[in-house]
N, C-alpha and C positions, 0 to 999 in steps of 0.2 A: 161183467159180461151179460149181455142179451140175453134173456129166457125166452123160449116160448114155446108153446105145445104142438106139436105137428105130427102131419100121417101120412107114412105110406102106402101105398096099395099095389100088390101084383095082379096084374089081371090076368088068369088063365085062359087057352085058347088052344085042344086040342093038343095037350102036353110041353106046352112052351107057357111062358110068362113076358111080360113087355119089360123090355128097361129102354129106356131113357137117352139118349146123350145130352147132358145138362148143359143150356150155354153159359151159363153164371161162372159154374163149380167144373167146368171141362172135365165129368165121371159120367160114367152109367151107372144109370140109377133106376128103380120104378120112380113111377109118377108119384106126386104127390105135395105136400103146401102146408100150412100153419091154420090151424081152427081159425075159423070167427068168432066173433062174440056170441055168447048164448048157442052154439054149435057143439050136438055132441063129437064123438071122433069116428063114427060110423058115417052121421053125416058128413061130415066133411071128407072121409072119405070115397063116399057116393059123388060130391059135390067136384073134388080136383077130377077123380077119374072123368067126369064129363066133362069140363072145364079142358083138361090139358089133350083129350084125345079122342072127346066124341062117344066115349064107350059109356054103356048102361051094363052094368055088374049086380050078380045073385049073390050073395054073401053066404058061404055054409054056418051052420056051426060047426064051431072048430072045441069046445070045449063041453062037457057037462057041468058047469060050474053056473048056478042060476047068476042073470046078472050079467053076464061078460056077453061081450057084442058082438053079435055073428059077424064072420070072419077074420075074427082076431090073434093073429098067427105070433104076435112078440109086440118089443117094448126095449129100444133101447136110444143113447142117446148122443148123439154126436155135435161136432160145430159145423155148423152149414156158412162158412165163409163171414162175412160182413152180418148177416142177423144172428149171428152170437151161438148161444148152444140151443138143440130143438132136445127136446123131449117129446120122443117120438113112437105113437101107436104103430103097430102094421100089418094091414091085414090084405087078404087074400079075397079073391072073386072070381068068380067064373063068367066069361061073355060071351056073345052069340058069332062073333066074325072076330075075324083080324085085319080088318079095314079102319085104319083109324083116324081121324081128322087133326093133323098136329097142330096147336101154337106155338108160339113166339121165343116160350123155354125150353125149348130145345132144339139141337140142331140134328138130331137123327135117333130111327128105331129100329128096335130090333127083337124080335119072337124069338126066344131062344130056349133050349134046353140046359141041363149041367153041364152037358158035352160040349155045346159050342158055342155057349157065352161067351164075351168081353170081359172072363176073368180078370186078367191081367192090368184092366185099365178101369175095376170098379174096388168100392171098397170091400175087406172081406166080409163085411156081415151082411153084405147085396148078394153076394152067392149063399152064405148062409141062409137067409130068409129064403132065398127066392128055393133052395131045397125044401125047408121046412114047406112053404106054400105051393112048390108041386105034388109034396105026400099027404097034404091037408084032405081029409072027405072034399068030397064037391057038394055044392050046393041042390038042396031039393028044387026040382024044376028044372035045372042047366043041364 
């Protein structure tokens, strides 16, 4: 099977997070994509967030541990349909709107809370993160 390294990212927005509807993998999902080359996983997750929705995101720290990448909320790792299994960073951001410019992978969004997420229709460790990343600190400056 496929390896490859990838990250997701919640972007915060006034107590909600963004997910997704994926048109590949038909889930919600946050956003998020496969490194580049020579790409760390903070940049690339700066890099999808702009890419898939327009959005420019603060990164908190999320740990005291020297070394670990502002807003780095987990790590785990699934099969993403046809590109095989991702080994996947995930981290958290805080942004300025909830106005967001969608492409082409996906077919819909939605700002949501724990309360009234698309439970039902994501996988469970998408509601898991997306808790761990609405109790995460916020970013300095956001």
């Amino acid at each position: 099977m496929r390896r490859a390294f990838s990250i997701a990212v919640y972007p915060r927005h006034e107590g909600r997070v963004l997910l997704i509807h994926h048109r590949r993998l038909a889930k919600w999902l946050p956003p998020g994509g496969e490194l580049e080359p020579d790409e760390t996983p903070l940049e690339a997750a700066a890099r999808e967030l702009l890419e898939e929705t327009g959005l420019r995101g603060v990164f908190p720290r999320t740990s005291p541990v020297d070394g670990t990448p502002l807003g780095l909320i987990g790590y785990e790792e699934h099969v993403a349909g046809s590109k095989g299994l991702h080994l996947n960073f995930v981290f958290v951001c805080d942004v300025e709107t909830d106005a967001i410019v969608p492409n082409d992978e996906f077919t819909d969004h939605r700002w949501v809370s724990l309360a009234d997420g698309p439970w039902d229709t994501a996988p469970i460790n998408v509601r898991q993160l997306a808790e761990i990343a609405l109790a995460a600190p916020r970013a300095s400056g956001a």
